[in-house]
VMD Tcl script that draws the C-alpha trace (Angstrom):
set ca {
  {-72.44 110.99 -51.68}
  {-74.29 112.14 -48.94}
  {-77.20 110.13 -49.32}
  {-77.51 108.05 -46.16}
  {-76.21 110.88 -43.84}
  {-79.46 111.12 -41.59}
  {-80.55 107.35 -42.12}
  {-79.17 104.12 -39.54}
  {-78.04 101.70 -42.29}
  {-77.80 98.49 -41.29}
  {-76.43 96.15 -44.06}
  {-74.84 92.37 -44.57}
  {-71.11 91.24 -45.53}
  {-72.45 91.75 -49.08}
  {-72.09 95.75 -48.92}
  {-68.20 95.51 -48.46}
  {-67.89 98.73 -50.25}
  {-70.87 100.51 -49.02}
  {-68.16 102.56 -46.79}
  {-65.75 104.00 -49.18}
  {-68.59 104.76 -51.28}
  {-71.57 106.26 -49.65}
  {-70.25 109.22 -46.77}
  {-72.74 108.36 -43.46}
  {-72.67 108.69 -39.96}
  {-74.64 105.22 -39.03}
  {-73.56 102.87 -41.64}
  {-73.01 99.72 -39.59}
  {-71.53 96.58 -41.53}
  {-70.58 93.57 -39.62}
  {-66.96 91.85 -38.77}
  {-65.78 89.76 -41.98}
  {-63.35 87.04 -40.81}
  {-59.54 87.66 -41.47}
  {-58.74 85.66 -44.04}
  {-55.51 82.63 -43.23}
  {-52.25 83.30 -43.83}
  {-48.33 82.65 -42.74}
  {-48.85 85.15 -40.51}
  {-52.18 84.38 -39.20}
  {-52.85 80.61 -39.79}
  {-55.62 80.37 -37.24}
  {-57.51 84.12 -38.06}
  {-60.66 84.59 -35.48}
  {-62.55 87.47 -34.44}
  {-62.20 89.00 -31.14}
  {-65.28 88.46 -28.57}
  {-65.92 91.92 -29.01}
  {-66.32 91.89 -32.78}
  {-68.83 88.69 -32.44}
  {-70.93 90.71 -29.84}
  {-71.59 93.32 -32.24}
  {-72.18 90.98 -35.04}
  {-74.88 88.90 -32.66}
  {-76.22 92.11 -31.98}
  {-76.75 93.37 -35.46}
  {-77.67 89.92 -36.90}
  {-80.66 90.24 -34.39}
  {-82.09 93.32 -35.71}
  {-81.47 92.45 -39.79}
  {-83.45 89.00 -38.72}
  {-86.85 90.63 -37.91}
  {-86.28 93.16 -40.59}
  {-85.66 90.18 -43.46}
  {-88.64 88.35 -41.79}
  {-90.81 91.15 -42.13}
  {-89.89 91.29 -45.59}
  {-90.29 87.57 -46.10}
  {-94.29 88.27 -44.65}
  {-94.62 90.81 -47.01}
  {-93.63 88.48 -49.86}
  {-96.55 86.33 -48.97}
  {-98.33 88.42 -50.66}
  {-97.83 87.30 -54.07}
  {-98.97 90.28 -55.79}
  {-95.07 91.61 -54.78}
  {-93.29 88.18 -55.60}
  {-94.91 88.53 -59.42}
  {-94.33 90.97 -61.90}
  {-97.22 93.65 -61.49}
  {-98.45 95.18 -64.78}
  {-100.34 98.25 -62.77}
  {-102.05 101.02 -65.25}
  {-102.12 103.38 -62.25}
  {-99.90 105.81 -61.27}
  {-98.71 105.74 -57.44}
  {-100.73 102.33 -57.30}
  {-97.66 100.41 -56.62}
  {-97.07 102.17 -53.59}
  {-100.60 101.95 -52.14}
  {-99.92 98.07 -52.76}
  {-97.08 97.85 -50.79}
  {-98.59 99.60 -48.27}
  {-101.73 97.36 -47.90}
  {-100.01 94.15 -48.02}
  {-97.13 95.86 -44.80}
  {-100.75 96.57 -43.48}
  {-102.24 92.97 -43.90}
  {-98.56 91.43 -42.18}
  {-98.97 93.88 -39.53}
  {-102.68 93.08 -38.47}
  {-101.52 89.43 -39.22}
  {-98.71 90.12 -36.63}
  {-100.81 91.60 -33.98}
}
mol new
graphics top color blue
foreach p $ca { graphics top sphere $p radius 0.5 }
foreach p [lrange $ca 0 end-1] q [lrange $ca 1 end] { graphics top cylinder $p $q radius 0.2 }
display resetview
């Protein structure tokens, strides 16, 4: 499926799949060790490999932090019984808003 074929995806070792599944261009998933074996009894990954992990590890951070801020919020950590349509939106909205101005 074509669904993340104009978004940059960045996602954790839990998304092994997210590849064969989903067709996109900027799907980026980081290094998973090689597992030991006869063959390999000491597996590593090369420096190159790690560099690109650091590198996406450093983005994912602030975005998981961000969503941690967010969370702070309680009204998004609880279950919200809203009678309004579209009002959950506008609520995650304000409190994005409220860790934004908190932020600057």
């Amino acid at each position: 499926m074509p669904w993340f074929e104009f978004i940059l995806l960045l996602v954790d070792l839990g998304f092994q799949g997210i590849l064969s599944d989903y067709d996109g261009g900027d799907i980026f998933i980081p290094f998973k060790k090689p597992r030991k074996s006869k063959n390999n009894p000491d597996p590593k990954l090369t420096d190159e490999q790690k560099a690109v992990n650091k590198a996406l590890a450093k983005i994912r951070v602030l975005a998981e932090n961000a969503i941690a801020g967010i969370k702070r919020f309680n009204i998004l950590t609880h279950i919200f019984r809203n009678r309004k349509d579209g009002f959950v939106d506008e609520v995650i909205v304000v409190s994005a808003g409220l860790w934004n101005f908190w932020l600057a």
